[in-house]
N, C-alpha and C positions, 0 to 999 in steps of 0.2 A: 110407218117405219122410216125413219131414215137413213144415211149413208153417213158412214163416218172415212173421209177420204186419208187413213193415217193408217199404220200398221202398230202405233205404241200401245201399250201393252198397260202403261198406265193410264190413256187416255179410255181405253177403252175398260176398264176395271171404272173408271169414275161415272160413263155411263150406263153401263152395267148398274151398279152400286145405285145411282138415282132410277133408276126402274125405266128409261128411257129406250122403247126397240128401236135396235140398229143391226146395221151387217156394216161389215169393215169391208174396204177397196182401200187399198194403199193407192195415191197419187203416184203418178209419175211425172214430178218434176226435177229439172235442173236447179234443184236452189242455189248451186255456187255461181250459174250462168246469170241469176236472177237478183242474186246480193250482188254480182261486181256491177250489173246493169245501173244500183241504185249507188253507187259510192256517192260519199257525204250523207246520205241518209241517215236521220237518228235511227237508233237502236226500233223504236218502237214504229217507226213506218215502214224498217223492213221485216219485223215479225207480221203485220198486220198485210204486205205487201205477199209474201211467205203463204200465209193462213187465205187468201183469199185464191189466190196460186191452184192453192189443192183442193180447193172448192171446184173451183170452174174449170179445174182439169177430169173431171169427170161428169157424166152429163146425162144419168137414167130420168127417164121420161117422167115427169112430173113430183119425182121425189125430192127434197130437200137434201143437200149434201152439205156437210160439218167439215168444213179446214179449219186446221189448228199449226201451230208452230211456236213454238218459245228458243230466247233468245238471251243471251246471257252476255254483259260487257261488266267489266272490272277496270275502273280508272281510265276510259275513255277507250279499252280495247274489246273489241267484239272478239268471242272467244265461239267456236264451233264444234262439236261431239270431239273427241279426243280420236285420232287414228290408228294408236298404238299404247300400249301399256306406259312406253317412256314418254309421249307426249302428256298423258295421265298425269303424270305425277308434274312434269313439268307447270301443265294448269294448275294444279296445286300449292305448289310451289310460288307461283306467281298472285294464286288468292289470297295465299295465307296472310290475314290481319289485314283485309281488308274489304271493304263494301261490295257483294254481287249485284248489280243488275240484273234482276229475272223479268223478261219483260214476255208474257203468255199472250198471244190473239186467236183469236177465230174469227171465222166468220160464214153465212149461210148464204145459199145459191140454191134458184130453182130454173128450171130451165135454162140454163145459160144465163139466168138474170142474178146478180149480187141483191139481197135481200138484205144483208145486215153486215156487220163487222165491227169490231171491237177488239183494243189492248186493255191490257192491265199490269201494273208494276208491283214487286216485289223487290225489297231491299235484303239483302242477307247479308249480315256482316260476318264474314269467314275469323273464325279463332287465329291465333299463332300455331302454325302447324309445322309439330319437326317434320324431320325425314323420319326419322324411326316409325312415326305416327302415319306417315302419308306410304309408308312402304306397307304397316301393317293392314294398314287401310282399303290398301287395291289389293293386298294379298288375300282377303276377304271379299271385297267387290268387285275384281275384273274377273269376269268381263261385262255383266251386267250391269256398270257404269260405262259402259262405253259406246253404246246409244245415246247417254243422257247427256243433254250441253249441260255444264257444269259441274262434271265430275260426279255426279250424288244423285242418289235415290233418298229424298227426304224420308221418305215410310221405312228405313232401311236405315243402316250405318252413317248412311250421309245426316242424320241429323248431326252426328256429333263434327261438323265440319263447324257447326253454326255458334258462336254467343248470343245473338238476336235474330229474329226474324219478324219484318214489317212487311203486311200483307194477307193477301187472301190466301188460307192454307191449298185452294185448286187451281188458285195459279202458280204458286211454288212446284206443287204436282205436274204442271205443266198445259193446262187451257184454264179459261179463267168460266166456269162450269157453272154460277150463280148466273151471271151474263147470257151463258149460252141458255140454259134453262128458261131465263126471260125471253131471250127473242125466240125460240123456239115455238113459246107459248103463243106469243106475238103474230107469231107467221103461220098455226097450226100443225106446227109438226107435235103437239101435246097437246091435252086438253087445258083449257083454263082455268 
């Protein structure tokens, strides 16, 4: 069995879904202390920075523990969970008609040791969204988008944010789960 160091709801439905035993520990870390740590960093060293974070902030005796993290930029701005309903619509506001950056990491730890890690990208090109569209839209999904960087639940309402979507459908969901599955295997937290 191993740990999955997150409290998401989607992450943990993904492993759930692939037959994978786990127990959830939510991390405790400071990610806003940990993202200004990294200023200039691309998008993807600090999801991957992030994802390793909440691995190695937990530390049961000879178990594998899973961090994860995704991370969302639009036009060169890293955008974080929305705060408020009116910040909400604000990100949206700001996506509409144009390219997300969803950048998903994990990565595995066993005794204090990093074991593995890995990003993955996802491009999502956001529709033209009115206001009428983005009010009816949280009026339906807040609050339940507001854990999620990016305004959306793909499984959910949030597809219809999208014209395209480039990428792995479990890293859009939010950890990149083909990857994790492989080194998992790797490392024997699964059988081969």
């Amino acid at each position: 069995m191993i740990v999955l160091a997150s409290k998401s709801a989607s992450r943990r439905a993904m492993l759930d879904a692939a037959g994978v035993p786990f127990t959830s520990i939510p991390a405790q870390v400071d990610e806003r202390a940990l993202e200004a740590s990294l200023t200039g960093a691309a998008p993807a060293e600090i999801a991957l920075a992030l994802a390793r974070a909440k691995a190695l902030a937990l530390s049961p005796p000879g178990q594998i523990v899973l961090g994860s993290d995704s991370l969302v930029s639009v036009a060169g701005r890293r955008f974080d969970k929305p705060a408020s309903r009116e910040q909400a619509a604000e990100h949206l506001r700001f996506f509409s008609g144009k390219v997300m950056e969803l950048h998903s990491a994990a990565a595995l730890q066993r005794d204090g040791v990093l074991l593995w890690s890995r990003a993955d990208l996802a491009l999502l090109q956001v529709r033209e969204l009115s206001d009428a569209f983005i009010e009816d839209y949280l009026g339906h999904e807040w609050p339940a988008v507001a854990g999620c960087v990016g305004v959306f639940r793909i499984e959910a309402r949030g597809v219809q944010l999208f014209e395209r979507i480039e990428g792995d459908h479990f890293t859009v969901l939010g950890m990149p789960l083909l990857l994790v599955l492989g080194a998992l295997r790797a490392h024997g937290g699964l059988p081969a």
